[in-house]
C-alpha positions, 0 to 999 in steps of 0.5 A: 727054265723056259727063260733059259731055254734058248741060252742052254740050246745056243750053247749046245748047238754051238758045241756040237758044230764047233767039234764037227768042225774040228774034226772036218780041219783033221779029217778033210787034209787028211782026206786029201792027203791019202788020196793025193799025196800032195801038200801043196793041194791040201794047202790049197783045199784049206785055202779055198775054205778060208776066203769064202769064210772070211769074204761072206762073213763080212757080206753076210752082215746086212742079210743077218740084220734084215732076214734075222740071226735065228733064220740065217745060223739055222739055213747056213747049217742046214745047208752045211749038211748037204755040202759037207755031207756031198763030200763023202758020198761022191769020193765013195761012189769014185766021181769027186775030182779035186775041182769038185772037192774045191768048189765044195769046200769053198761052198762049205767055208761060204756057208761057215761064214755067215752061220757063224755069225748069225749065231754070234748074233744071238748073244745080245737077245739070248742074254736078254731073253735069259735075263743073265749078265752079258759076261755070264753068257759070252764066259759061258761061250769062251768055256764051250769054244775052248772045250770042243776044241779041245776034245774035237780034235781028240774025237777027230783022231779017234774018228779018222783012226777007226772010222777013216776020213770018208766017215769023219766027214760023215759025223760032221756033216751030221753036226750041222744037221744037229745043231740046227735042229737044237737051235731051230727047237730051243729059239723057238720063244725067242721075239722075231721083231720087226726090222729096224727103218734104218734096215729098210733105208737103202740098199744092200750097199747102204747098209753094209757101209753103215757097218763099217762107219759104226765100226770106224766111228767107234774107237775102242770096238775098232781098237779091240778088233785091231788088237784082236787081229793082230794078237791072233797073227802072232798066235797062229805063228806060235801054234802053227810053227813056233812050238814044233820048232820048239819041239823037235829042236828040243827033241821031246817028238810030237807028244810034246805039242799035244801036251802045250795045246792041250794044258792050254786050252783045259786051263783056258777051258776052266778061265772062261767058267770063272769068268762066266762065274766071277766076270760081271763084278769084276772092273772089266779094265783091270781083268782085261790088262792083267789076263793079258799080262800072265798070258802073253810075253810069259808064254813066250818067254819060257820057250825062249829059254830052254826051260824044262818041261814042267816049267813050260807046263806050268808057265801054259796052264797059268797063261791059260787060265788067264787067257780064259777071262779075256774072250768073255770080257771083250765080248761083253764090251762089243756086244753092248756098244752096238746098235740092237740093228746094226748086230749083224753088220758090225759083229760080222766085221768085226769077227772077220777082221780078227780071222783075217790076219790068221792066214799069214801067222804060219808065213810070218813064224816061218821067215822069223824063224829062219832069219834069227832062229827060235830063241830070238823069234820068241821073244821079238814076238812075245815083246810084239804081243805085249806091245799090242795088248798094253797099249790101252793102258796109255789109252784113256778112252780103254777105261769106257770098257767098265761102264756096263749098260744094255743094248737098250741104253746103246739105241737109246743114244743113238736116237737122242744123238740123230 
C-alpha cells in the first residue's frame, strides 16, 4: 500500500483540481455575464486565462526540470487558492473591476499552466515508484479526467444554482487548496533526486530549447503532438458549435446536448478503465488505429444524416468507449521516450501544443457552417479527422509505439548516444 500511496494521492489530487476547474469554466462566465451583461467581456475574461496557460505551460518547463514536479504542482495550486479565492472576496466587498477581474484571471490561467504540467510530470516516478505498467497509470488518469469532467460540470450547475457564482468560486478555490495538500502528504516517499548536469548546463534559454530539439528530433512524439493538436481543433468545433447547431436545427432544445456530452464522456469514462485494466498487453499499434477508427469519422457521420436520436445515442456511447483507450495508449508512448531530465520541458511542449489550436475550433466550426451548412460541415470534418488519425498507418516508424521500455532504458541510450 506505502508503494502506491503517492499513485492513489495523484489521482485524488488531480480529480479534486480537474472538477474545481469545471466548475470555475461554468461559474466564472456566468459571474460575468449577470454582472456585465456583456458576451463580448465574457469572451474576453476566457481569453485572458487561456494565453497565459498555454504561454507558461510551455515556459514553466525548464523551472519544472530544475525545482522538481512535486514542488511546482503544489506552489502553483497554493497559489490558485489565493488568486481564485481573491475573485469572490473583492466582488463581495463591491472593488473588483473588470481590469482587476482580468488580470486576476490571467494570473489564474498563469498558474494552471505550469501546475498542470508539473503534475503531468509526476507520472513517470509515480509509475516507477508504484511499480505498475505506465498504461495502467496514464488509463487510470484518462478515467478520472473523463469522470470530473463529467460530474464537475454536473456540481457546477447544482453550485451556481443554489450557491450562486460568488460561491462556486469559493469551492474551487478551495480545490486547489485540497489538491495540494493531498499531493504534498502522499509524495511525500517519493525521491527528490538531485538535478540532472545537463540541467545545470546553460541557462534558462538553453535548456528550454533543448526541449524543443528532443521534441523536433523525435518524430513519432512530434507526430502525436501534431495529431493531437489538430484532432483537438476539429473537436472543439463539434462541441462548441456543430452539435448546438445540430441540436436546435433538429429542435431536440438544449437537453439533447447534455445527453451527447454526457454519453460520451461516461462511456469514455468506462474505456479508460479497460484500458487501465487490459492496455499493457494489448499492441499499442493496432489499439491506437482501431480506437481512432470507431471514434472519429462514425461520430461525425451520424449527425451528418439526420438519424434518430437512439442512433445518435448509440454511434457516441461506442465512440466513446473507443475514445477512452486512446489518451492511455498515447500517454504511455511519450512518457517513456523521454529523457527522465528532460520530463518537464518536452511534457510541458508537448501538452501546450495539443491545447494550442483549441482556441480556433469554435471560429473554424462557425465559418464551415455558415459557408455549407451542417450536413456538409460534418462530414468534411469527420473525413479531415480520419485523414489526420490513419496517417500513421502509412507511417512505418508509428510501429515503434509497440516496443515498451522504461525511462531508464531512454536515458541509457541517450548516454551511449553522446
Amino acid at each position: 500500500m506505502t508503494g502506491r500511496r503517492p499513485l492513489y494521492g495523484w489521482l485524488t489530487a488531480e480529480a479534486v483540481s480537474l472538477t474545481g476547474t469545471r466548475v470555475s469554466m461554468i461559474a466564472l462566465p456566468f459571474l460575468v455575464l449577470t454582472t456585465t451583461g456583456s458576451a463580448t467581456k465574457t469572451g474576453l475574461v476566457a481569453l485572458c486565462e487561456a494565453l497565459p496557460m498555454v504561454l507558461l505551460k510551455v515556459l514553466g518547463g525548464p523551472v519544472i526540470d530544475r525545482l522538481g514536479a512535486r514542488r511546482v504542482s503544489v506552489g502553483c495550486d497554493l497559489g490558485s487558492l489565493v488568486v481564485v479565492g481573491a475573485i469572490p472576496v473583492l466582488h463581495e466587498a463591491g472593488v473588483l473591476s473588470f481590469p482587476a477581474l482580468l488580470g486576476l484571471v490571467a494570473l489564474a490561467g498563469g498558474l494552471r499552466g505550469p501546475g498542470d504540467a508539473a503534475k503531468h510530470a509526476l507520472v513517470p516516478v509515480i509509475v516507477e515508484h508504484a511499480r505498475v505498467p505506465m498504461e495502467r497509470v496514464t488509463g487510470l488518469a484518462g478515467t478520472v479526467e473523463r469522470t470530473s469532467s463529467m460530474l464537475g460540470a454536473a456540481l457546477a450547475g447544482v453550485l451556481v444554482a443554489a450557491l450562486g457564482a460568488t460561491n462556486a468560486l469559493v469551492i474551487d478555490a478551495a480545490s486547489f487548496g485540497v489538491s495540494a495538500l493531498v499531493l504534498l502528504w502522499s509524495t511525500s516517499s517519493l525521491a527528490v533526486a538531485a538535478p540532472e548536469p545537463e540541467v545545470e548546463a546553460g541557462g534558462y534559454r538553453h535548456q528550454l530549447r533543448e526541449g524543443w530539439d528532443f521534441l523536433r528530433g523525435d518524430r513519432v512524439l512530434l507526430g502525436i503532438t501534431v495529431m493531437v493538436a489538430l484532432t483537438n481543433l476539429i473537436d472543439a468545433a463539434y462541441s462548441t458549435v456543430l452539435i448546438p447547431v445540430w441540436a436546435v436545427d433538429a429542435g431536440r432544445g438544449a437537453g439533447s446536448i447534455g445527453l451527447v456530452f454526457a454519453v460520451f464522456s461516461g462511456s469514455s469514462a468506462l474505456g479508460s478503465v479497460c484500458a487501465a485494466t487490459w492496455a499493457s498487453g494489448l499492441s499499442r499499434y493496432r489499439t491506437y488505429l482501431v480506437a481512432f477508427l470507431i471514434c472519429g469519422a462514425p461520430r461525425y457521420a451520424v449527425f451528418a444524416f439526420d438519424s434518430p436520436l437512439w442512433t445518435v445515442v448509440l454511434v457516441v456511447a461506442t465512440s466513446g468507449f473507443a475514445a477512452g483507450f486512446i489518451n492511455p495508449v498515447l500517454g504511455a508512448v511519450i512518457f517513456e521516450r523521454i529523457p527522465t531530465h528532460l520530463v518537464g520541458r518536452v511534457s510541458s511542449l508537448t501538452t501546450a501544443m495539443c491545447f494550442s489550436l483549441i482556441p480556433l475550433g469554435g471560429v473554424l466550426g462557425g465559418l464551415l457552417v455558415t459557408g455549407a451548412g451542417l450536413p456538409v460541415t460534418m462530414l468534411a470534418v469527420g473525413a479531415a479527422y480520419l485523414l489526420v488519425t490513419m496517417l500513421p498507418a502509412v507511417d512505418p516508424r508509428w510501429r515503434e509505439i509497440d516496443i515498451r521500455r522504461p525511462v531508464s532504458v531512454v536515458d541509457q541510450e541517450k548516454a551511449a548516444a553522446t
